[in-house]
VEXDREN-911200 format. One record per residue (C-alpha): residue in three letters; chain; x, y, z. Coordinates in steps of 0.25 Angstrom, whole numbers, plus 5000, padded with zeros to 4 digits. Layout:
! VEXDREN-911200
torza ALA	filum A	xx X	yy Y	zz Z;
...
//
This chain:
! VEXDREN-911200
torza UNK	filum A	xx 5631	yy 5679	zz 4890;
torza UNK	filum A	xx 5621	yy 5690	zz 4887;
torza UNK	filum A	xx 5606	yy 5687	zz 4884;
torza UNK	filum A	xx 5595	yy 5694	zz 4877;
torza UNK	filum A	xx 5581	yy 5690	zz 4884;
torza UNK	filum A	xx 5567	yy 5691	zz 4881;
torza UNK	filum A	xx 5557	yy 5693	zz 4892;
torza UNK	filum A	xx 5543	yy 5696	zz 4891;
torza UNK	filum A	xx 5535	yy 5699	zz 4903;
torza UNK	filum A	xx 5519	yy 5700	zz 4903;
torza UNK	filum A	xx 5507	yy 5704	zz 4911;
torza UNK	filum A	xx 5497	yy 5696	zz 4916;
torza UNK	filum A	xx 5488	yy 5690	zz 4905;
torza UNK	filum A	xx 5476	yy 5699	zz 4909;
torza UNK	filum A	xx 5483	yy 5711	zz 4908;
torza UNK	filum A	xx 5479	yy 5723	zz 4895;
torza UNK	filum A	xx 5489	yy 5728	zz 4888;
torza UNK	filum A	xx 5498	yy 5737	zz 4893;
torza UNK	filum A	xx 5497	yy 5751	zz 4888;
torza UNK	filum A	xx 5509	yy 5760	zz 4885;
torza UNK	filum A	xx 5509	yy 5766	zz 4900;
torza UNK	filum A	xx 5509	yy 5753	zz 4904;
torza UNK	filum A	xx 5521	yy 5746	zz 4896;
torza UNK	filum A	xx 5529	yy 5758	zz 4898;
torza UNK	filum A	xx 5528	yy 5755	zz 4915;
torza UNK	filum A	xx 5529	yy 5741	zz 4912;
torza UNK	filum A	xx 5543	yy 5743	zz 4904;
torza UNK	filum A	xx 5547	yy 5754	zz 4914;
torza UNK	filum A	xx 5546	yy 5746	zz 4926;
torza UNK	filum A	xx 5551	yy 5732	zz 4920;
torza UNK	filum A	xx 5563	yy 5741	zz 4914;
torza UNK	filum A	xx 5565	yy 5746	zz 4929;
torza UNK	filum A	xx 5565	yy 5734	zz 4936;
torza UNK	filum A	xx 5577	yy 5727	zz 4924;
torza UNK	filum A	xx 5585	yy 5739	zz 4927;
torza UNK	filum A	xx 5586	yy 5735	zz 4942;
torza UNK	filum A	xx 5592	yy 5721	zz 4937;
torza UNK	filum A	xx 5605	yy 5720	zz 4941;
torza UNK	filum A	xx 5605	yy 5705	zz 4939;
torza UNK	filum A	xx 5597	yy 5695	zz 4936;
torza UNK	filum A	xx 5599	yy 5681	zz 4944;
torza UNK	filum A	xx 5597	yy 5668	zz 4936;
torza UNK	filum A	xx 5596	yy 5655	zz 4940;
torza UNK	filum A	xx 5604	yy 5648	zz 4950;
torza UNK	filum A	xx 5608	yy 5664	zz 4953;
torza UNK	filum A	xx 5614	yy 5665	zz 4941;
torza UNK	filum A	xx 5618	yy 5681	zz 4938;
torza UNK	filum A	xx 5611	yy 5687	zz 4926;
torza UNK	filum A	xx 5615	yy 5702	zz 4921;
torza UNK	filum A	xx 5605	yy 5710	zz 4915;
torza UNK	filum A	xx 5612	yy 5719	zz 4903;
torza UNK	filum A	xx 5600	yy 5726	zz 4896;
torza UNK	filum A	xx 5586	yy 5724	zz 4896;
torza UNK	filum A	xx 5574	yy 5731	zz 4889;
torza UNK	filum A	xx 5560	yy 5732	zz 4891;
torza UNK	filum A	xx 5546	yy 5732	zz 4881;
torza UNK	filum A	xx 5533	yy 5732	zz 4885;
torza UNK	filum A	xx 5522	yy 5728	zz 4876;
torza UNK	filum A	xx 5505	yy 5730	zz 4879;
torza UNK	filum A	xx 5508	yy 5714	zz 4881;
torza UNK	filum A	xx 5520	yy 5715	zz 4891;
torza UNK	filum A	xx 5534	yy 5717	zz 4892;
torza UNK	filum A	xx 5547	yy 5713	zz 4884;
torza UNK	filum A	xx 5560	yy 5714	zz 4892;
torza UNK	filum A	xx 5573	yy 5712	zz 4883;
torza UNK	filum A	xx 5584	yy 5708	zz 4893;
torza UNK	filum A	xx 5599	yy 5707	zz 4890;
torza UNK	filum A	xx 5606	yy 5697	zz 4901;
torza UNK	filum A	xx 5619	yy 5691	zz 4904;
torza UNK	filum A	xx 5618	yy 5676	zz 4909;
torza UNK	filum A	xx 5626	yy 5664	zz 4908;
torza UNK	filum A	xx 5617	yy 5657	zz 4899;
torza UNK	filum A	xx 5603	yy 5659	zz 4894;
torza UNK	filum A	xx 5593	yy 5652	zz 4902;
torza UNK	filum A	xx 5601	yy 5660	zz 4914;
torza UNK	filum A	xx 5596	yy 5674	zz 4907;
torza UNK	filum A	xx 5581	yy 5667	zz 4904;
torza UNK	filum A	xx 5579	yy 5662	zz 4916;
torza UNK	filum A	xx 5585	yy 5672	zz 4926;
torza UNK	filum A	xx 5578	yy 5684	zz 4916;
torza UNK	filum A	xx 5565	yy 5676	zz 4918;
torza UNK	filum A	xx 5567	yy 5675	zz 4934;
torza UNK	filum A	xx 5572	yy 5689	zz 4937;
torza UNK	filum A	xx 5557	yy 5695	zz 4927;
torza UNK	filum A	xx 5549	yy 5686	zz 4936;
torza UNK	filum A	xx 5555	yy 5693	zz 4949;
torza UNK	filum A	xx 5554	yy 5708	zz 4943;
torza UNK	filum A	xx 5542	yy 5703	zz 4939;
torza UNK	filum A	xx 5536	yy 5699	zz 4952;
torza UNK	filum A	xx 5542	yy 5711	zz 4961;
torza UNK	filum A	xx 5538	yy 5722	zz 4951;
torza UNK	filum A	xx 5525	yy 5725	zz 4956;
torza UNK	filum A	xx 5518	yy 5729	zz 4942;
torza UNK	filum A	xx 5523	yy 5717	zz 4936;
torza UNK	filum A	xx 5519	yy 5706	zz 4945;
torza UNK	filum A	xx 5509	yy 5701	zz 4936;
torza UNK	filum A	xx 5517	yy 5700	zz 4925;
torza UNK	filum A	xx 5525	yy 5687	zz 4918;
torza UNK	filum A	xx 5538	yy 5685	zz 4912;
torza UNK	filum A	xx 5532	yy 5678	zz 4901;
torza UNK	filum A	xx 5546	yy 5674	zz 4891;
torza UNK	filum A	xx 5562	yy 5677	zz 4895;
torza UNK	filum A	xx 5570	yy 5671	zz 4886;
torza UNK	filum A	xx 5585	yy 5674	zz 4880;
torza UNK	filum A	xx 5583	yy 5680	zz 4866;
torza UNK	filum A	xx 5598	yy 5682	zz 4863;
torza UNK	filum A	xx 5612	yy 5680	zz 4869;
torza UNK	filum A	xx 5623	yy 5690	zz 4870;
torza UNK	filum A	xx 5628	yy 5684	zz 4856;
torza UNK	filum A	xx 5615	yy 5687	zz 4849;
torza UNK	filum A	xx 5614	yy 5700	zz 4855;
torza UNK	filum A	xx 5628	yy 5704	zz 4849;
torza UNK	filum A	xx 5625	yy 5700	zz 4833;
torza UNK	filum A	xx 5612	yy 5707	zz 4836;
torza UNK	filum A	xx 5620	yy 5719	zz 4839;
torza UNK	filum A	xx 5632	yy 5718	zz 4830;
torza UNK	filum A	xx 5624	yy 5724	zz 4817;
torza UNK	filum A	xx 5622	yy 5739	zz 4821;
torza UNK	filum A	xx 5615	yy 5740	zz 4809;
torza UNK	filum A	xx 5604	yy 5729	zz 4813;
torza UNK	filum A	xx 5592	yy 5736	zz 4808;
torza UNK	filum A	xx 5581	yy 5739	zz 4820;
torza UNK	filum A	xx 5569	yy 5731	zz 4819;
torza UNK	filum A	xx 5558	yy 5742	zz 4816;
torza UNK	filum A	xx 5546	yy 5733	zz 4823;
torza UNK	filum A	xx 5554	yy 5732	zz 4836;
torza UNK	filum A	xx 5559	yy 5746	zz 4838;
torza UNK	filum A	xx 5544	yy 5751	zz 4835;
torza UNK	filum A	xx 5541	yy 5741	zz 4847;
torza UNK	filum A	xx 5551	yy 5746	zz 4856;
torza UNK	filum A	xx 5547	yy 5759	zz 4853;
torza UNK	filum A	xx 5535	yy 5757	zz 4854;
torza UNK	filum A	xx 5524	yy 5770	zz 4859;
torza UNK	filum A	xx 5511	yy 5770	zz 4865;
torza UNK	filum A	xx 5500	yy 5770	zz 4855;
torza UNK	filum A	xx 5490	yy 5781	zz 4854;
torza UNK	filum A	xx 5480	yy 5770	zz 4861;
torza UNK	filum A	xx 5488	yy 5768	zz 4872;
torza UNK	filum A	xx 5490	yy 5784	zz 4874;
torza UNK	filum A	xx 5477	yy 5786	zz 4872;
torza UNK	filum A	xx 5474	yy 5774	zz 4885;
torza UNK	filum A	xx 5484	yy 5781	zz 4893;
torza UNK	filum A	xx 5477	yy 5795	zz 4890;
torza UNK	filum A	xx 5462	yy 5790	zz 4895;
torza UNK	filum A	xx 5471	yy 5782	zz 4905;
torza UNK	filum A	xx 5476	yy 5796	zz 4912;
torza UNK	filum A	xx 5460	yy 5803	zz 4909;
torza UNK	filum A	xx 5456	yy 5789	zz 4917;
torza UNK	filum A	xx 5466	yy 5792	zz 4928;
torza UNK	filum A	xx 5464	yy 5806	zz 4931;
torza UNK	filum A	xx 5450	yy 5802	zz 4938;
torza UNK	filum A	xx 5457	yy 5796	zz 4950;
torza UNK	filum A	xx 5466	yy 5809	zz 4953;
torza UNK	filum A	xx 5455	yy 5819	zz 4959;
torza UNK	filum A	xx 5463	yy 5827	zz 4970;
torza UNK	filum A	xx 5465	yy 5837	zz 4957;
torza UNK	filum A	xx 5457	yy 5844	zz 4949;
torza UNK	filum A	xx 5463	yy 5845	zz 4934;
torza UNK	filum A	xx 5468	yy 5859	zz 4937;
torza UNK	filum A	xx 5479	yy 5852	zz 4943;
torza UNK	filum A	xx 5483	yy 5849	zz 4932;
torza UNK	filum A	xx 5481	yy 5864	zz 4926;
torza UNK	filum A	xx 5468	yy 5862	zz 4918;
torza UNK	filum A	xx 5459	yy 5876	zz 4920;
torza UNK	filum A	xx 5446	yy 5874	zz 4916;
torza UNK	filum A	xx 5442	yy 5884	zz 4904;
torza UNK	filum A	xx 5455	yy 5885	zz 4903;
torza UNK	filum A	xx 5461	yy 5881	zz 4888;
torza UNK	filum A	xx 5475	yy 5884	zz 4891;
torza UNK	filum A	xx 5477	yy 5875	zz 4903;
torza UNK	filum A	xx 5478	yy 5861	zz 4905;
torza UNK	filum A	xx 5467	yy 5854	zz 4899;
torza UNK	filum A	xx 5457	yy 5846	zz 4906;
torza UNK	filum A	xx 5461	yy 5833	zz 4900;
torza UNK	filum A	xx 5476	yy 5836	zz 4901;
torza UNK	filum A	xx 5474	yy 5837	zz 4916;
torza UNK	filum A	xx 5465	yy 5825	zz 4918;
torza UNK	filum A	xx 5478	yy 5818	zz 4911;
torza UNK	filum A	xx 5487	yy 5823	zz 4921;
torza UNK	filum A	xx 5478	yy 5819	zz 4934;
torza UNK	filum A	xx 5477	yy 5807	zz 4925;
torza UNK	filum A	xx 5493	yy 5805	zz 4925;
torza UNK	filum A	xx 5492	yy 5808	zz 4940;
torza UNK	filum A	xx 5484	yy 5797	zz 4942;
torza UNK	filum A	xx 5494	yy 5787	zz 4936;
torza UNK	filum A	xx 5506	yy 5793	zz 4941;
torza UNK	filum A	xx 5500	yy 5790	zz 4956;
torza UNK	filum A	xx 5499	yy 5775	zz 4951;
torza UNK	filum A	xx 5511	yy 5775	zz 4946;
torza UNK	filum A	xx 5520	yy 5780	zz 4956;
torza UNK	filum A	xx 5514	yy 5772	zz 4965;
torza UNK	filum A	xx 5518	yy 5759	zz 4958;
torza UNK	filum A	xx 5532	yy 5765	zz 4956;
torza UNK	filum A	xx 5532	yy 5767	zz 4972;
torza UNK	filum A	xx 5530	yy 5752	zz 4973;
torza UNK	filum A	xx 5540	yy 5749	zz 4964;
torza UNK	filum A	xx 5550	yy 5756	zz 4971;
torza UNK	filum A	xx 5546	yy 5751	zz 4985;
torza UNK	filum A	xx 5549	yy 5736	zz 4980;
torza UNK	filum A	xx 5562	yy 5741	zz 4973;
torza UNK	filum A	xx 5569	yy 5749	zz 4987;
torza UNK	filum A	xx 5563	yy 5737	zz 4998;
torza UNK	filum A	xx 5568	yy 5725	zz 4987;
torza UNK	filum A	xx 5582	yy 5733	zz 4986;
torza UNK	filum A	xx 5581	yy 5739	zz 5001;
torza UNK	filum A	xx 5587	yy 5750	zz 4995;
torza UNK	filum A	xx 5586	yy 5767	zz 4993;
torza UNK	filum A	xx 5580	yy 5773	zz 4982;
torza UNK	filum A	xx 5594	yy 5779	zz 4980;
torza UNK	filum A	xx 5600	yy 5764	zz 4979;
torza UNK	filum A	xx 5589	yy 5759	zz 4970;
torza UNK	filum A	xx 5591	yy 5761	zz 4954;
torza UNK	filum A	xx 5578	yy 5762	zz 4948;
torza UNK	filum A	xx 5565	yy 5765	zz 4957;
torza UNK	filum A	xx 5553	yy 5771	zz 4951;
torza UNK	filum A	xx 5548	yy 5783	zz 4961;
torza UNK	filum A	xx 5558	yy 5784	zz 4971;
torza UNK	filum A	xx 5567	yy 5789	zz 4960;
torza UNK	filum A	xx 5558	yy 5801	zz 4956;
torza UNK	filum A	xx 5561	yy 5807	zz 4971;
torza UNK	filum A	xx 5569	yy 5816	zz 4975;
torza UNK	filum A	xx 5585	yy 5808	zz 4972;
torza UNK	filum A	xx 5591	yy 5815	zz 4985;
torza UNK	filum A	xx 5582	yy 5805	zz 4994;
torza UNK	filum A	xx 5585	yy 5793	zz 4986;
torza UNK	filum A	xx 5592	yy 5787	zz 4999;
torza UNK	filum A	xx 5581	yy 5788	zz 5006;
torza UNK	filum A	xx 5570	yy 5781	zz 4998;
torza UNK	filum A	xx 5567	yy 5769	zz 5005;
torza UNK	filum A	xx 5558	yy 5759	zz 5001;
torza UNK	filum A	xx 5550	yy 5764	zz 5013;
torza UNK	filum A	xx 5549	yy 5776	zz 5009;
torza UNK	filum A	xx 5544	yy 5772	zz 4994;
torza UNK	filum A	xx 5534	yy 5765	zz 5003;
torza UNK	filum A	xx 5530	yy 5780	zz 5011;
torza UNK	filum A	xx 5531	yy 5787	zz 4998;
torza UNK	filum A	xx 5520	yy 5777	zz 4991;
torza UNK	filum A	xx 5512	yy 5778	zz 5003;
torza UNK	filum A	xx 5514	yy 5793	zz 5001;
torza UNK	filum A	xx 5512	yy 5794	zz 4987;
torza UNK	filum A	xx 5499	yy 5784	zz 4988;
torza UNK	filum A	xx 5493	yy 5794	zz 4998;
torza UNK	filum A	xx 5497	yy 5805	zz 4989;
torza UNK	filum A	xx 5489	yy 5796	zz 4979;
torza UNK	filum A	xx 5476	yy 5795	zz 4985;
torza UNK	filum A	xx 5474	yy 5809	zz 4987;
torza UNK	filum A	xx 5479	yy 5812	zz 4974;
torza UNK	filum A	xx 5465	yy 5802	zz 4970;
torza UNK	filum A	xx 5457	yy 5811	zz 4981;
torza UNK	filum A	xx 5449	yy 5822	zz 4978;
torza UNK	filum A	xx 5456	yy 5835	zz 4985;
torza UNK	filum A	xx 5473	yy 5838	zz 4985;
torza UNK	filum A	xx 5481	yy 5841	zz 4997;
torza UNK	filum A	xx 5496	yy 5843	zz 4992;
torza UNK	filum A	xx 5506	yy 5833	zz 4995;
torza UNK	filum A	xx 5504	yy 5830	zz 5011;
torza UNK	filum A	xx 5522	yy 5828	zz 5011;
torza UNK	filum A	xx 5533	yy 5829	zz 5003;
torza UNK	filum A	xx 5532	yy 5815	zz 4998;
torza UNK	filum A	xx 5517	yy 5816	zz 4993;
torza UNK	filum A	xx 5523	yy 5828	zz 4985;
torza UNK	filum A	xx 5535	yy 5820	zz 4980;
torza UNK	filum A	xx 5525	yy 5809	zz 4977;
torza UNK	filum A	xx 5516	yy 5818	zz 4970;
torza UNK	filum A	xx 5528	yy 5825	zz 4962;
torza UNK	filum A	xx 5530	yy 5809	zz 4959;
torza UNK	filum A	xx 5515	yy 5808	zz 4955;
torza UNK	filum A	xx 5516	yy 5820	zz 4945;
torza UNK	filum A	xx 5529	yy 5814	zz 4939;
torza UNK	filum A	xx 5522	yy 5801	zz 4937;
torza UNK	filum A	xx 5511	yy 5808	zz 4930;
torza UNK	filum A	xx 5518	yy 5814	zz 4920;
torza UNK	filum A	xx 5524	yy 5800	zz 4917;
torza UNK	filum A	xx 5512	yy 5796	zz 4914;
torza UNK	filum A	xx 5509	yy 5807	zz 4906;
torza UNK	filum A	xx 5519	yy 5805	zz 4898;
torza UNK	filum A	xx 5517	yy 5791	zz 4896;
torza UNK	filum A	xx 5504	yy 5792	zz 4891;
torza UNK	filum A	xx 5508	yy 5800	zz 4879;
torza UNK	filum A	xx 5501	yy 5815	zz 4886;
torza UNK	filum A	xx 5513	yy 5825	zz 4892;
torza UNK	filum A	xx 5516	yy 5831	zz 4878;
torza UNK	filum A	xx 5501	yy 5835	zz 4879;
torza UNK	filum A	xx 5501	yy 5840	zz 4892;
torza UNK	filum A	xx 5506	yy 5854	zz 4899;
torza UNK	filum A	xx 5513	yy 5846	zz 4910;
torza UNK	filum A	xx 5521	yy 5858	zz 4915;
torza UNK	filum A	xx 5508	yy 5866	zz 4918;
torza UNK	filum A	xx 5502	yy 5854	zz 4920;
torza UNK	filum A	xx 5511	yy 5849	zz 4934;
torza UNK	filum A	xx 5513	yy 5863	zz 4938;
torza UNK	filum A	xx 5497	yy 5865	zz 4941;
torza UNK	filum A	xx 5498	yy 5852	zz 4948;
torza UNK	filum A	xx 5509	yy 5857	zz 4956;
torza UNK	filum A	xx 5502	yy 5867	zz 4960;
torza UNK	filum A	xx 5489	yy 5858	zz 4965;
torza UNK	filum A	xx 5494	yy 5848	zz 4970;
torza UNK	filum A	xx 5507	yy 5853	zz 4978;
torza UNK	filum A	xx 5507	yy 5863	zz 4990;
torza UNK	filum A	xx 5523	yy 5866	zz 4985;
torza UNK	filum A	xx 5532	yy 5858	zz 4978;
torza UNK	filum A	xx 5543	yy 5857	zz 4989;
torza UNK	filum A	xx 5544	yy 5842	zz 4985;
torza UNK	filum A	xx 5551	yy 5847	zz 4973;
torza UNK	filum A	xx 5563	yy 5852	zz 4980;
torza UNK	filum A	xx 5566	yy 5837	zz 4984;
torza UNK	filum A	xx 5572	yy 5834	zz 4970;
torza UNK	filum A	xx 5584	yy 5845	zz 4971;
torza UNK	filum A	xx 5596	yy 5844	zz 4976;
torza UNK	filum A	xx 5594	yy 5851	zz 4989;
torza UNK	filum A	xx 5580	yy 5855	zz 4997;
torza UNK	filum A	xx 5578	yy 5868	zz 5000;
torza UNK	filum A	xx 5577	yy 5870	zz 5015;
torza UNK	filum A	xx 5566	yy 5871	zz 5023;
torza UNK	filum A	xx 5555	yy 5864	zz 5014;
torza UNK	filum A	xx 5548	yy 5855	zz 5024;
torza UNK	filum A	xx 5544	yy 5842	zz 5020;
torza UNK	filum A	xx 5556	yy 5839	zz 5012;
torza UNK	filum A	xx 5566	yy 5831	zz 5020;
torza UNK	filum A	xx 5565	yy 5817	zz 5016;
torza UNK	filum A	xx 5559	yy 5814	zz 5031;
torza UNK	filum A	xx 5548	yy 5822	zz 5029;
torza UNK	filum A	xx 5544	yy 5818	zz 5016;
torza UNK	filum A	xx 5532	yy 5810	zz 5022;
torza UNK	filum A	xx 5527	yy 5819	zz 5033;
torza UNK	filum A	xx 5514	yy 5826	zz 5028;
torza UNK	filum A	xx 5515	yy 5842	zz 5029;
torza UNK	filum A	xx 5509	yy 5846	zz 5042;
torza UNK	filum A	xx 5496	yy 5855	zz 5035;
torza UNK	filum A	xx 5495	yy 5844	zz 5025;
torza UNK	filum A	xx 5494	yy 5830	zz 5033;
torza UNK	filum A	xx 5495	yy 5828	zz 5047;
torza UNK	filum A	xx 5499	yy 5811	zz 5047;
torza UNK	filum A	xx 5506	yy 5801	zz 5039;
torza UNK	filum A	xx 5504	yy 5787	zz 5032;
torza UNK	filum A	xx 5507	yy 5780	zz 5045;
torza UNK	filum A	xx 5518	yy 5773	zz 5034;
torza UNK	filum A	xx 5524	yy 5787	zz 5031;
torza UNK	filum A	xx 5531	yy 5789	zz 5045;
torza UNK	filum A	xx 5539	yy 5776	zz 5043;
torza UNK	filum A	xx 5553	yy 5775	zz 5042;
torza UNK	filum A	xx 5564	yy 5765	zz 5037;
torza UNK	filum A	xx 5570	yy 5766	zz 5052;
//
C-alpha cells in the first residue's frame, strides 16, 4: 500500500534562523541525497520503495513530504524514520540535525479521493508557502553578507573585476567588492561539495561516471567521468584548498596546473550561483564582469578546451595524467599527496 509521510527535521536548538541562502542549500542537498534512494530497508529488512518525495525548508527547519510503498503503516514510519537518521548522520552539513516527527499522513486510498476532484480548488496560503521568495531583509543580509566576504579575498585588486577608478562607465566599486565577495563564498562552498562527493564515490566504490548525482565532480569535463576516483576528488580538494589560500594571500600567480585552473573555472561558476542567489546578477555586467577576471587571473584558458569533444593537440597540461603536475616556470614540487595513485 502506498503512504503519504510527514517528516520534519530540525537543527540543533541553538541554531539562528536560517536565511534564504541557507534554506535554499539545505533543501538542495536533502533533495539530492532522497534522489539517491533506491530503497528504503525497514525493520526486520523489510523493503520499502520510495515513489515521490518533496522537500520545504523553513527559517525553523525543513519539511519532507515523502510518498512510500510498504506493507503496513508502521513499516513506512519506522523504516522512513530510520533511513533520515542515516542520511542524517553521514551527510556532513546535517550531522547536527534531528528528525523530530515522521509519521504516515495518508494511505494510497486517501491520496486517490484527494485526487479524484480535478476541480479541487488550491489552497491560496499553502501555494504562497511553497512559493515562498526571499524577503527584502534577507536580500539585504545576503547583500552585506558578500560586502563582509570580499575582505578575505586579497590576491585582487577590484580591477579584476573591471572597476576603473574615475571611470563612470566601468564596474562600479561596490559591484566588484560584490563579486570578490561571491568569490569568497564559492570557495567555501565548493569545498563542502568536494567533501560531499568524496563520502558519496568511497561509500559506493565507484566512478564519477557510475554515480547519479554528485555535486562537483559533475561540473568537470564529462569525457573523464570514468576516471574520477574518489582519490582524485581527494587531490582535487587538496588542489583547489591550495588554490584557496592563495586566493586569500595578498599577490596572484595564475593557476600553477591544469586542475587549479579547472578549480578556479569551478570557483567562478560557484560565484555566480551565489550571485544569483542573493538576488544581485540582474544588477550586475556579469559578461564584462568575468571577462576582466579572465584576463587577471588566468595565463590562458587552455582548461577550457577540456569541455569539448576533442582536445586540440599539443596543448600541454591537458591529459588527464598531467592535470596535477605544476607547469615547470610556475611551480617546481607537489603536495606530497598529489603524486599518489590508485595503483
Amino acid at each position: 500500500m502506498e503512504y503519504q509521510l510527514i517528516a520534519e527535521i530540525v537543527p540543533p536548538a541553538d541554531t539562528a534562523e536560517l536565511d534564504a541562502l541557507q534554506r535554499l542549500g539545505v533543501a538542495t542537498l536533502l533533495d539530492e541525497q532522497l534522489d539517491q534512494l533506491a530503497a528504503v530497508e525497514g525493520p526486520d529488512g523489510v523493503e520499502i520503495e520510495p515513489v515521490d518525495h518533496s522537500v520545504e525548508v523553513r527559517a525553523s527547519g525543513a519539511v519532507i513530504t515523502w510518498a512510500l510503498d510498504a506493507p503496513a503503516l508502521v513499516l513506512a514510519e519506522d523504516g522512513a524514520r530510520h533511513v533520515l537518521d542515516e542520511l542524517l548522520d553521514r551527510t556532513q552539513l546535517l550531522t547536527d540535525w534531528t528528525v523530530s516527527r515522521c509519521e504516515v499522513s495518508a494511505s494510497d486510498e486517501d491520496l486517490a479521493a484527494a485526487f479524484s476532484d480535478d476541480e479541487q480548488p488550491v489552497d491560496a496560503d499553502d501555494e504562497d508557502e511553497e512559493t515562498e521568495e526571499p524577503t527584502a531583509e534577507e536580500l539585504t543580509a545576503a547583500r552585506e553578507q558578500l560586502l563582509a566576504s570580499a575582505d578575505q579575498l586579497r590576491a585582487f585588486g577590484l580591477e579584476a573585476f573591471g572597476h576603473v577608478p574615475d571611470d563612470e562607465e566601468s564596474v562600479s566599486a561596490e559591484q566588484a567588492t560584490l563579486v570578490a565577495g561571491a568569490f569568497v563564498q564559492g570557495i567555501e562552498v565548493l569545498t563542502d561539495e568536494l567533501f560531499q562527493d568524496i563520502q558519496a564515490l568511497e561509500e559506493a566504490e565507484v566512478t564519477a561516471g557510475e554515480q547519479d548525482t554528485l555535486w562537483v565532480l559533475d561540473q568537470l569535463p564529462e569525457r573523464f567521468a570514468d576516471q574520477y576516483t574518489a582519490l582524485f576528488a581527494k587531490q582535487f580538494l587538496v588542489s583547489t584548498s591550495i588554490l584557496g589560500y592563495r586566493l586569500c594571500q595578498p599577490g596572484w600567480t595564475a593557476p600553477q596546473s591544469t586542475a587549479e585552473a579547472l578549480g578556479l573555472h569551478l570557483i567562478k561558476s560557484a560565484a555566480a550561483v551565489q550571485l544569483d542567489l542573493s538576488g544581485i546578477s540582474e544588477e550586475l555586467p556579469l559578461e564584462e564582469v568575468f571577462a576582466a577576471f579572465n584576463e587577471h587571473a588566468f595565463e590562458d584558458l587552455d582548461h577550457e578546451l577540456l569541455f569539448e569533444a576533442e582536445t586540440e593537440d599539443g596543448v600541454k597540461g591537458l591529459d588527464f595524467a598531467d592535470w596535477f603536475t605544476p607547469r615547470p616556470h610556475l611551480a617546481e614540487t607537489l603536495h606530497p599527496y598529489l603524486t599518489g595513485t590508485d595503483d
